[in-house]
DOLUM-910549 format. One record per atom (N, C-alpha, C, CB): x, y, z; residue in three letters. Coordinates in steps of 0.1 Angstrom, whole numbers, padded with zeros to 4 digits, always signed. Each point is the difference from the previous one (the first is absolute). Glycine has a CB too. Layout:
BEGIN
XYZAla...
END
This chain:
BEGIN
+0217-0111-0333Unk+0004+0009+0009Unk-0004+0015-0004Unk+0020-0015+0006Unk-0022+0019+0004Unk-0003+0016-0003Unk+0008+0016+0003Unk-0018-0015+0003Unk+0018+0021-0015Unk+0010+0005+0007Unk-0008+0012+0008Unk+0021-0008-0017Unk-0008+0014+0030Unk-0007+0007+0009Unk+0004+0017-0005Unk+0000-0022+0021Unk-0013+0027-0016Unk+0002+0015-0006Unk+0011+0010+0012Unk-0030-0002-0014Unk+0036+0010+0006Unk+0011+0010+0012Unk-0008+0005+0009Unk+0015+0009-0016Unk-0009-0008+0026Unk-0011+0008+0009Unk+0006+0017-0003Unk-0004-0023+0023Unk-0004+0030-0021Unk-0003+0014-0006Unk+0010+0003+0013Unk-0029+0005-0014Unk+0040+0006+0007Unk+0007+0010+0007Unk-0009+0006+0011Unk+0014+0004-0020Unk-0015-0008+0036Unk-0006+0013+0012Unk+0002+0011-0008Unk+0006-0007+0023Unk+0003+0009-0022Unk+0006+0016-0001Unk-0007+0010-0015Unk+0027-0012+0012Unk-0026+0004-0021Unk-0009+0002-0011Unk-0016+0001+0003Unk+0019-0012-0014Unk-0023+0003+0020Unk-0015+0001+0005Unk-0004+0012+0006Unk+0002-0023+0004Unk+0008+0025+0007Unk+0000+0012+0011Unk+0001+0012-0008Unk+0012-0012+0019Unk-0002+0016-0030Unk-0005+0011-0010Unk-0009+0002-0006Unk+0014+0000-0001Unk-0019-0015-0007Unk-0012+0007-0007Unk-0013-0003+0011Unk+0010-0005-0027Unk-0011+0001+0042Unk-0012+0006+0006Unk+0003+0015+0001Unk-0007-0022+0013Unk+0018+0030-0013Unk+0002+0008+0006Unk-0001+0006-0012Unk+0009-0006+0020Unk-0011+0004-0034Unk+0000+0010-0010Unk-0019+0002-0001Unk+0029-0009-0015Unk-0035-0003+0018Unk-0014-0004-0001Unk-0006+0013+0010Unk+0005-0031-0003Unk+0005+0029+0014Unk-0009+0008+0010Unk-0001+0014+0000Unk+0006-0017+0013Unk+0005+0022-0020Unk+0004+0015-0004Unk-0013+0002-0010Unk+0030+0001+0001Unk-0028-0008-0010Unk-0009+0004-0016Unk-0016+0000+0011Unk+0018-0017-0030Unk-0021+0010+0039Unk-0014-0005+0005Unk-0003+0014+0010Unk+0004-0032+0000Unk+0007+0034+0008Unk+0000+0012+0008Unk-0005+0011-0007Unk+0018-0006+0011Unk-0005+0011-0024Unk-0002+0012-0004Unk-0016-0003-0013Unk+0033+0007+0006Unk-0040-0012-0008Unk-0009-0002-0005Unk-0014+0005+0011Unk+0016-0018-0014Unk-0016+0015+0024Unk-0004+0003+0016Unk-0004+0014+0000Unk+0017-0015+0012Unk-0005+0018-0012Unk+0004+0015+0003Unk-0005+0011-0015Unk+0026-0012+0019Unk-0023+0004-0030Unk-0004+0009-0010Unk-0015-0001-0002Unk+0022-0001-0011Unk-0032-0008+0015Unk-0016-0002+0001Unk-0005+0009+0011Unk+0001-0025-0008Unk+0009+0027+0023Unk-0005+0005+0010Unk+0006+0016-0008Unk-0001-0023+0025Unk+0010+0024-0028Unk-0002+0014-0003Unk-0008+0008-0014Unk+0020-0003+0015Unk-0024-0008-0023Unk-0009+0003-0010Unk-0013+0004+0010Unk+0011-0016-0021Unk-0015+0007+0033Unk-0015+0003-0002Unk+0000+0010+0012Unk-0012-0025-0010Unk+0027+0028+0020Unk-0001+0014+0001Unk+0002+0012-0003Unk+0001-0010+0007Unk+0002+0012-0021Unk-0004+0010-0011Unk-0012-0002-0003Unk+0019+0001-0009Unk-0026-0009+0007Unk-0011-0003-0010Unk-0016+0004+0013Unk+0018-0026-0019Unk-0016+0021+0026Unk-0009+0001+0009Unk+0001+0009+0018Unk-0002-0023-0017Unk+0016+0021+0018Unk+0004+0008+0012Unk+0007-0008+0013Unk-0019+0015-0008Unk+0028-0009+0015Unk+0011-0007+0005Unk-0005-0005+0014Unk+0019+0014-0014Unk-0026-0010+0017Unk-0013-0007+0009Unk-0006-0011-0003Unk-0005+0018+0004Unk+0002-0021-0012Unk-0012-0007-0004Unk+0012-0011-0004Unk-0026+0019-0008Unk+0037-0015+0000Unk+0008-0012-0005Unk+0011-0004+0017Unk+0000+0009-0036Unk+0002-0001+0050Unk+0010-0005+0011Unk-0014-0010+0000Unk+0020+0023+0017Unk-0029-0025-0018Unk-0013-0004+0011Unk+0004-0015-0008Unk-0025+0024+0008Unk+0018-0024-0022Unk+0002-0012-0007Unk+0011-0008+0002Unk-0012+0010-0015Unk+0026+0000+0014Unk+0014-0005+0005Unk+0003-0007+0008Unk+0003+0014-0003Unk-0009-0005+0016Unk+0004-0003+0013Unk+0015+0004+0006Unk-0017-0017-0006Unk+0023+0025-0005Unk+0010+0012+0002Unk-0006+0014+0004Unk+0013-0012-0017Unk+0000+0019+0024Unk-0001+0010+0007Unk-0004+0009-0010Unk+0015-0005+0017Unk-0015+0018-0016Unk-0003+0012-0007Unk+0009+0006-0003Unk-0015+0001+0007Unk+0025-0002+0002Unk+0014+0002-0004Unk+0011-0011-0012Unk-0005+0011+0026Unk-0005-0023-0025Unk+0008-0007-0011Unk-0004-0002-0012Unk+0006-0009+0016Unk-0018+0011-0014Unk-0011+0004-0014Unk+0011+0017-0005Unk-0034-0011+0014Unk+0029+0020-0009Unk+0012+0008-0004Unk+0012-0001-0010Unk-0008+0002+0019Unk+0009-0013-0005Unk+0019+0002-0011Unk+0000-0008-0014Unk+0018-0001+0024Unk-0025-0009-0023Unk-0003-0011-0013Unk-0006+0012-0014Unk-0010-0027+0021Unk-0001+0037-0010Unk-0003+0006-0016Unk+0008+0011-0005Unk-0024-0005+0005Unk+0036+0011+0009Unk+0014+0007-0004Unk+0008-0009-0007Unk+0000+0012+0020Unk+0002-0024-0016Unk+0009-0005-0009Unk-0004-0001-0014Unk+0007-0012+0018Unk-0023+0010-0027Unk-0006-0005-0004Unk+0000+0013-0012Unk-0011-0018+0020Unk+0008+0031-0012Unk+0000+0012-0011Unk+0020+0004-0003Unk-0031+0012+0013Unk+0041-0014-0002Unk+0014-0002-0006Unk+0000-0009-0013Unk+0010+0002+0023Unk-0015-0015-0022Unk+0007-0006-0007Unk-0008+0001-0015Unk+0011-0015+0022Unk-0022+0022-0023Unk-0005+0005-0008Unk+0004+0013-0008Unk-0012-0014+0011Unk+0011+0025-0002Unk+0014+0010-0007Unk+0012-0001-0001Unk-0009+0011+0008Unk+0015-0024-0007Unk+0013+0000-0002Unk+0003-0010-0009Unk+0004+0009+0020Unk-0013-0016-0031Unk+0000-0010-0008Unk+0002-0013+0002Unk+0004+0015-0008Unk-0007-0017+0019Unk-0003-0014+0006Unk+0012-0003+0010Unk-0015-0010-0021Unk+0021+0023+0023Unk+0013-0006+0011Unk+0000+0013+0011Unk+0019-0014-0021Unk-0024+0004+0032Unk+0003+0012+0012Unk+0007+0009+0002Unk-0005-0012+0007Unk+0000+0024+0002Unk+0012+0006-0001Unk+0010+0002+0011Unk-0013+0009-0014Unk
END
């Protein structure tokens, strides 16, 4: 006989996709606003396929959380 494995807590699953998806997002967002510093916020909405206004805020958020020691402000 074999024995059968627990089936995985939903609810546990459903957090860690949702912790997956944060760390995957904010990884997103810190490449799109590196290469709109690096290169320009044009050239990184286009690669995006974000606005110019969201490019913006990502590289606002991006220079906060860098003057403020890694915690927004």
């Amino acid at each position: 006989m074999t024995a059968t494995q627990p089936h995985p807590d939903p609810i546990d699953q459903v957090r860690r996709a949702v912790a997956a998806y944060q760390a995957s997002r904010q990884a997103r967002d810190d490449a799109i606003a590196d290469a709109a510093i690096a290169v320009g916020r044009e050239a990184a909405a286009e690669a995006s396929g974000l606005s110019m206004s969201r490019i913006q805020q990502l590289v606002t958020n991006r220079n906060r959380t860098t003057t403020h020691g890694g915690q927004p402000a």
